[in-house]
N, C-alpha and C positions, 0 to 999 in steps of 0.2 A: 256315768251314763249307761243306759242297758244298753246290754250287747242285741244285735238280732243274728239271725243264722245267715240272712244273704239282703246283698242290695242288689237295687239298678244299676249292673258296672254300664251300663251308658251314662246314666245322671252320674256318679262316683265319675265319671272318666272326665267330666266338664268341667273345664276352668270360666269359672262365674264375669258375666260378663260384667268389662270395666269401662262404666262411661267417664265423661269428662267429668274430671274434680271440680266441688261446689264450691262457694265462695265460702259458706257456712265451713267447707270442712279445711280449706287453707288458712281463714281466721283462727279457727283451733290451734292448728298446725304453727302459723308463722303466726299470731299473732296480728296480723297488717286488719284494718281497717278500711283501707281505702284502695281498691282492687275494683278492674274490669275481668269479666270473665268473657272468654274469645275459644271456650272449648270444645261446646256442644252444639255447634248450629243453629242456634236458636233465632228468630225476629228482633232483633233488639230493640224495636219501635214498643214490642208489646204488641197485645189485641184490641183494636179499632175499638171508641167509645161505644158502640151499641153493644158492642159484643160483653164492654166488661158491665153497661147497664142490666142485661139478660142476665149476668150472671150476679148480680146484685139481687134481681128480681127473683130467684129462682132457689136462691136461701131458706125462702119460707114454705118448700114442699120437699126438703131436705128427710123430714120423717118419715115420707114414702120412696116403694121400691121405684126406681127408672121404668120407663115402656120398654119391657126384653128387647120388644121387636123393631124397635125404634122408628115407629112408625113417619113419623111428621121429620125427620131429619133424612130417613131412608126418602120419602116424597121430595123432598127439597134437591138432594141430588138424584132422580131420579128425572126431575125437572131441570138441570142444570145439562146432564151426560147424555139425555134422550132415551133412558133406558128405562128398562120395567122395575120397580121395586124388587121383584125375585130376583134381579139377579144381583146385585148388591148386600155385601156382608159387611157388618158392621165390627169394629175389633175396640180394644183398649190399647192407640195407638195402632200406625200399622203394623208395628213388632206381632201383637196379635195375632191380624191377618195372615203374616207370613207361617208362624207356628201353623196356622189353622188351616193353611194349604198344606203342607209338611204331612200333620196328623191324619188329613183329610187320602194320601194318598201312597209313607212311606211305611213299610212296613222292615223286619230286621231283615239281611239278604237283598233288598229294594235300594239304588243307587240314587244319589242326589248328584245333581253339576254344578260350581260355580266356579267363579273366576279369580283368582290369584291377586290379593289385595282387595279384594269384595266383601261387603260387608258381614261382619261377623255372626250378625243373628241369621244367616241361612245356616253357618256351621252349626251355632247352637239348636234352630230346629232339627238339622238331620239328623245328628247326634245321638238327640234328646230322644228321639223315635224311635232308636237303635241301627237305624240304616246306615247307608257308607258316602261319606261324602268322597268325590273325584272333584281335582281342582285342577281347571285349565290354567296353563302359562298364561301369564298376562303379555299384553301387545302396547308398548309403548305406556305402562303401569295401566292400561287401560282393557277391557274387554276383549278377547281373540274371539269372534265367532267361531271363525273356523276350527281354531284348535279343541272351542265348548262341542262343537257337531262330531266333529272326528272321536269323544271320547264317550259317544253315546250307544250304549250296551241294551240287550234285551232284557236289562235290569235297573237300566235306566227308568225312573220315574216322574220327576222333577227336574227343569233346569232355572236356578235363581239368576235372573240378568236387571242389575243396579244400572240407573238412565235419569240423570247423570248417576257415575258413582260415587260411593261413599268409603273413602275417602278419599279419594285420587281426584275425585273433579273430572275423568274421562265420560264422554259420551257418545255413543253409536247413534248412526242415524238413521234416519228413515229406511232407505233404501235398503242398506247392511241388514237393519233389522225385517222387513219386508221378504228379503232374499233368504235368510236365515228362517226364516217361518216356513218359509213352501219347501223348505229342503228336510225340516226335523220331521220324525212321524209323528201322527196326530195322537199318539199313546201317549206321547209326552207332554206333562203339563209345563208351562214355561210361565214363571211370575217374571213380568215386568213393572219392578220396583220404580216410582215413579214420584217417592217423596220428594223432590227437588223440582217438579215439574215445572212450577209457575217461577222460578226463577231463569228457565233455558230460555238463552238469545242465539241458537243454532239457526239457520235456515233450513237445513235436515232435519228437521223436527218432527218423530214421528209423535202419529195421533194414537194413541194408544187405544182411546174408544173404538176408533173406526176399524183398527186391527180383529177387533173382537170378533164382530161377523163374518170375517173371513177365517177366522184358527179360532173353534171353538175351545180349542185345549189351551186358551190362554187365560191368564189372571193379571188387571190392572190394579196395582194397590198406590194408594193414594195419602195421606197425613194430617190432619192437621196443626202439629207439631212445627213444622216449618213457617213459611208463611205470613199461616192465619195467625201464629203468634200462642196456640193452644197446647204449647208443651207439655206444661203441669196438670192437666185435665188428661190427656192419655185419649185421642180422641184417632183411628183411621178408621179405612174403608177398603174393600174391594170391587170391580167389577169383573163381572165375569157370566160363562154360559149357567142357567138357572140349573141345570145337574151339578156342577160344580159348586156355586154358590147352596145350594142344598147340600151338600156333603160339609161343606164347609161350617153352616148353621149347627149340622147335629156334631161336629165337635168343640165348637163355643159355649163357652159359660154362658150361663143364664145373667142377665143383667152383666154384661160385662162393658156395658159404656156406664158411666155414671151419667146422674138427671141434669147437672150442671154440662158436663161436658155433650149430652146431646140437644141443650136449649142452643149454646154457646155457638157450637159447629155448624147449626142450623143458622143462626144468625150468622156468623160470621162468613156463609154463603154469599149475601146479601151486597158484602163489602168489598163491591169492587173496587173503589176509589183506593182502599187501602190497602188492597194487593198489590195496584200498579206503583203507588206510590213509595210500598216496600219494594217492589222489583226497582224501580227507578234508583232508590236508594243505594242497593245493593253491587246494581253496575256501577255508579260512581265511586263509591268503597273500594270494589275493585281495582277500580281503572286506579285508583289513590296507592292501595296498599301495592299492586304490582309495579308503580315507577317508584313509589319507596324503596320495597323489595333492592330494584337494581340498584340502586343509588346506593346501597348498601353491600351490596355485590352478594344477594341471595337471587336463588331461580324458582320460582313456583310451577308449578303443573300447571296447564292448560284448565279453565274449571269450568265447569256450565253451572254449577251451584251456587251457594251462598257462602262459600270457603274456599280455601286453598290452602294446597299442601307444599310445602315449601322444603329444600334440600336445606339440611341443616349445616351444610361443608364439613361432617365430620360428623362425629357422633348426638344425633338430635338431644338424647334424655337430659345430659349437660346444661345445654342453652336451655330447654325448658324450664329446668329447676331453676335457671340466674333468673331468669324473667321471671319465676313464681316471685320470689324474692322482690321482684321489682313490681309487684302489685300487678300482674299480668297472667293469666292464666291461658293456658294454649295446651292441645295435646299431642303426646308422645304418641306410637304407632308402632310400638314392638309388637301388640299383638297382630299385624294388617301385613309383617314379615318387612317394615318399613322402619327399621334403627336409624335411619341416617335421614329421618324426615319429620316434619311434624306438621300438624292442620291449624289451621287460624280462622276461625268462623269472622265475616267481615261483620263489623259490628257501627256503630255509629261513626260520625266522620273525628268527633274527640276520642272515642275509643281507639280508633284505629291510627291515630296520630300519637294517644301514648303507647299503643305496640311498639311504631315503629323507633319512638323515641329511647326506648326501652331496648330494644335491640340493638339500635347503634351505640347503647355503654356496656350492652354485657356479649356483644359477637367477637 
């Protein structure tokens, strides 16, 4: 391989992010054939029948480039949020977005915040910028506001705050988050990560839209990934003030939603029946897998998501691997500073019956 004379010791210093193992790459592996995977958070219903009609339909313009500007799916929510098209950025998932606030505003010397067991792609964008990531103590594996406010410098530029988060299942509420806004300066950009959103059953529920008018230095990012069922399409969003979101566009890739995933997104607006339906779904799953859980003498986090993180009584990586073994796929959390813990996307009510079944022959 040639040599070169110098790299990106930020890119060189990144350990490549590791999502949940795929069914494809544990068939490899073990061999097994007959496997639920429970590791990436995913809809397990899949995407609402219009949605995968759309994407049926949408096969046959496959040979042309996407609309950059996406215009008819930017209008769709733009009619759902009450906001103007400018101010709404479009990403390839909301991993995307979150880069593209990062780019939009860290530079090397410029400081990022996040929270202690928070999701790892804010580390990977700040990183990747060259900037300096600070990371608040976490408060019960959950978000500290106060301790994110107390560590904000005149080199602060960005603070990431996950709602719910990801992994832990913790979530701030309205109010917390409310109080925490009038206290930061408005120099500071704040993303409020908000993939989980249509699964929260909090009563503190902040509205993250209506936040925006009042802290212009805020970013709402959104998924379709979750939910809507549109993993494999790579489909988010942001809102945000139209200075922002314009900073945001000039460091996005041209065409960076694909033409399937912005027919699909668009539709799968549409589909309420089959969001509440997934929500519906997902608290029963819940409520199932957490009297499992005890029954079996495990404790899981508190979660507003579509997961749970769950105490492994000792060293997680172990029991995942017995479970891999046992046709069950779940993930580890070394990298989340989480060894003795692992996540369990709740999944159908047969899937989540052979978890638990699974569990009480290999704990």
């Amino acid at each position: 391989m040639a040599k070169t004379t110098s790299v990106n010791g930020s890119i060189a210093g990144l350990q490549p992010y590791r999502p949940g193992r795929s069914i494809d790459e544990v068939a490899r592996e073990l061999g097994l054939t007959d496997m639920v995977k429970l590791a990436s958070n995913e809809n397990p219903r899949g995407p609402a029948a219009a949605v995968r009609e759309r994407i049926r339909d949408g096969i046959a313009d496959l040979a042309r480039y996407p609309d950059s500007n996406g215009h008819d799916l930017k209008a769709a929510l733009a009619a759902q949020h009450g906001i103007a098209p400018e101010r709404i950025t479009l990403g390839n998932g909301s991993n995307d977005v979150l880069e593209l606030a990062a780019k939009a505003v860290l530079e090397p010397d410029c400081e990022a915040i996040m929270s202690a067991h928070g999701f790892i792609v804010y580390y990977l964008a700040t990183i990747g910028c060259g900037a300096k990531l600070v990371t608040a103590p976490a408060r019960n594996f959950g978000c500290d506001l106060q301790a994110m406010l107390e560590l904000v410098t005149e080199n602060t530029r960005i603070l990431f705050i996950a709602n719910p988060n990801n992994p832990t299942g913790s979530f701030v509420g309205g109010a917390d988050l409310q109080a925490f806004l009038d206290r930061l300066p408005e120099r500071v950009w704040v993303v409020l990560d908000q993939a989980y959103e249509e699964y929260v059953r909090v009563a503190d529920r902040p509205d993250g839209r209506a936040l925006l008018e009042r802290h212009p230095n805020l970013i709402v990012t959104r998924t379709f990934s979750k939910i809507h069922a549109l993993a494999g399409l790579r489909v988010g969003y942001a809102l945000s003030s139209p200075e922002i979101a314009d900073l945001m566009n000039r460091a996005r890739q041209p065409f960076n939603v694909n033409s399937l995933a912005l027919t699909a997104a668009e539709t799968a607006l549409q589909q309420t029946d089959h969001v509440a339906e997934s929500a519906a779904l997902n608290a029963s799953g819940m409520a199932a897998l957490l009297a499992g859980l005890e029954r079996l003498g495990f404790a899981a986090l508190p979660s507003a998501g579509n997961f749970l993180c769950v105490a492994a009584n000792g060293e997680a990586a172990p029991l995942c691997q017995a479970l891999l073994h046992k046709g069950v796929i779940v993930r580890t959390l070394l990298e989340y500073a989480l060894p003795n813990h692992f996540r369990v996307t709740v999944g159908l009510p047969e899937e989540n019956q052979r978890f638990l079944n699974a569990l009480s022959e290999v704990r």
